[in-house]
C-alpha positions, 0 to 999 in steps of 0.5 A, spaced: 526 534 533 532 532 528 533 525 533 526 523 531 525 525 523 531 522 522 530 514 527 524 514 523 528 513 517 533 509 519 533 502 516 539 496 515 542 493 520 543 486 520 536 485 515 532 491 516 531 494 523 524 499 524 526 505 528 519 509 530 519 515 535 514 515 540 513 520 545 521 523 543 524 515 544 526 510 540 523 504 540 527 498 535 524 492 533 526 487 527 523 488 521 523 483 516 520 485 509 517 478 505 510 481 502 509 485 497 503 486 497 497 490 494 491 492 499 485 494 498 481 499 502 473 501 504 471 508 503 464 512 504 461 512 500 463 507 497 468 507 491 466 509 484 469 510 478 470 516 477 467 518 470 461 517 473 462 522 478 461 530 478 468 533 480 466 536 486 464 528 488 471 526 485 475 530 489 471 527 496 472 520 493 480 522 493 480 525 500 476 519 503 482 514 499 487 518 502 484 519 509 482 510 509 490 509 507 492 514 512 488 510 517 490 503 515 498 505 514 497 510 522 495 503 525 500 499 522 505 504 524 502 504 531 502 496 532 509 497 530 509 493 524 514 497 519 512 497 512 517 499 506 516 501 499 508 505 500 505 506 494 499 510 493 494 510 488 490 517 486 484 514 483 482 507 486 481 505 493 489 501 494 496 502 495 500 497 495 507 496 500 511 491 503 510 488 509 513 483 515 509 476 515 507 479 522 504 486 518 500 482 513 495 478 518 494 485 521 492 487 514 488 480 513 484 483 519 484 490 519 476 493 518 478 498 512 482 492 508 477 489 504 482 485 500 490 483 500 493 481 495 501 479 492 503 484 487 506 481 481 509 485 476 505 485 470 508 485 463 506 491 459 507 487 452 502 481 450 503 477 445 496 476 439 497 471 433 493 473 428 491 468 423 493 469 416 487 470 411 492 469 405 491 462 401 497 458 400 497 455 392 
């Protein structure tokens, strides 16, 4: 049991090389992170915002989120197409990752993924110019 917990974690040699336990062997294969990306996900009933919901549907509207991604993340790992960098997201049907290009067109057409996009990292300042309402003589 120890050997497949810790090959499921294992990952540098020569770039990164996915270890996967399957019926107690360890299948090797290349794994080469290149997307960052943020992928969204479809859920039933369909995703809405949570101030519009009683708290017994907000708690069905998390467990179906959690359940779509655990679906999508499973048939990734079931093809083989190792992923790094999970983040999941609580309240919005998403999770972002960093995928091989071989795992990004297996998102692109997987039937719960209703949008992948690159995951940017986003300033957290803006910059406002207000206009001065004071005359100059």
């Amino acid at each position: 049991m120890r050997q497949k917990s810790l090959g499921m974690k294992l990952a540098l040699i020569a770039g990164i090389v996915m270890f996967v336990g399957v019926s107690g062997y360890l299948i090797v294969k290349q794994f080469v992170p290149t997307r960052m990306i943020i992928v969204g996900i479809k859920i039933d009933p369909p995703f809405q915002v949570a101030g519009n919901l009683s708290s017994e549907k907000e708690k069905a509207q998390e467990a179906a989120i959690i359940a779509a991604t655990d679906i999508v993340l499973g048939d990734l790992r079931k093809n083989l197409y190792g992923y790094v960098g999970l983040k999941r997201y609580k309240y919005i049907p998403f999770f972002a990752i960093t995928v091989s290009e071989n795992g990004y067109q297996y998102l692109l057409k997987h039937p719960l993924v209703t949008s992948v996009e690159k995951d940017l990292v986003a300033s957290a300042t803006s910059h406002v110019i207000v206009p001065s309402t004071t005359r100059k003589p």
